[in-house]
N, C-alpha and C positions, 0 to 999 in steps of 0.2 A: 504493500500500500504506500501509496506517494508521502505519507505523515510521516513514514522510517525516513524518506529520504532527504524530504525536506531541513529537516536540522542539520543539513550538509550543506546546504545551497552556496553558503560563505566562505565555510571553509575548505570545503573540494571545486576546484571548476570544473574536473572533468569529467561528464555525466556518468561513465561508467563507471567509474571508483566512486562517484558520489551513488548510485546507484548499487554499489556492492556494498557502499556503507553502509548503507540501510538496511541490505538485507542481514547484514551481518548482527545488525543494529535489535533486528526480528529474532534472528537467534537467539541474541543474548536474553532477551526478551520470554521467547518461550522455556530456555532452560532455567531460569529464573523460578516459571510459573512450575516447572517440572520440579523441582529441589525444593520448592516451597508446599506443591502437595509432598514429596513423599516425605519431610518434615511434620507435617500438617499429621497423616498417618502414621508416627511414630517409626520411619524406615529408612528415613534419609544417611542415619548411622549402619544402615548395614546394605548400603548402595555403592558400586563403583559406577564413576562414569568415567567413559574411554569418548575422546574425541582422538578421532584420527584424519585424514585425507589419502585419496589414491595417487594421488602424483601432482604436481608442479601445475601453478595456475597457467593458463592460457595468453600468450605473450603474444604470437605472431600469426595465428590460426582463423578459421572464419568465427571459430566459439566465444571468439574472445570477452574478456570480461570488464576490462581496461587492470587485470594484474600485471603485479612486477613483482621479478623474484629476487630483484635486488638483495644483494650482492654475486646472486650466485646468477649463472649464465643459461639460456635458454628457457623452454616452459614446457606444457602439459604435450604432449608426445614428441619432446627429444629424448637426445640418451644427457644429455648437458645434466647438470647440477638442479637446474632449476625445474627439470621436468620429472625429477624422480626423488630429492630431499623433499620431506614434509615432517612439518610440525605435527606433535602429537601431544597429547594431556591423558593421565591419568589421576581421578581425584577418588577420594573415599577417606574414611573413617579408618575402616578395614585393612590399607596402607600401613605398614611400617615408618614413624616418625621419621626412622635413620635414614630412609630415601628421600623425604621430602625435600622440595627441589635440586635434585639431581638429573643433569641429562643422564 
């Protein structure tokens, strides 16, 4: 919905990243509402949540999204850096302290 992307207007000029912002914007949004029910049901402490990605966003393709994989080179179907490093998060309760933020 055009409401996520708006609070971009100013600060992104370029409609695709202002457009990715927001959806990202939706995410944060729903997992919010997700962590807050299973809280709500007394289970949020015995939940991992795993975000992950299949590959490097879209840099020079027709899909493109307006990402950048800055610093690393290439995007979503090279063999480059950029097309096959992804960020990942694992969160829980259930987690051992001793790893906490550790790559």
């Amino acid at each position: 919905p055009q409401s996520y992307i708006d609070p971009y207007n100013v600060s992104i000029p370029d409609p695709k990243r202002r457009t990715f912002a927001g959806m990202l914007s939706c995410v944060d949004e729903g997992l919010g509402n997700v962590t807050h029910a299973l809280s709500e049901k007394g289970m949020l402490n015995e939940t991992v949540i795993v975000f992950t990605a299949d590959n490097g966003g879209p840099t020079t393709t027709g899909d493109g999204v307006g990402a950048r994989n800055w610093p690393m080179r290439g995007g979503k179907h090279s063999v480059w850096e950029g097309g096959v490093r992804v960020t990942g998060l694992v969160s829980g309760a259930l987690l051992n302290p001793a790893v906490s933020g550790n790559t």
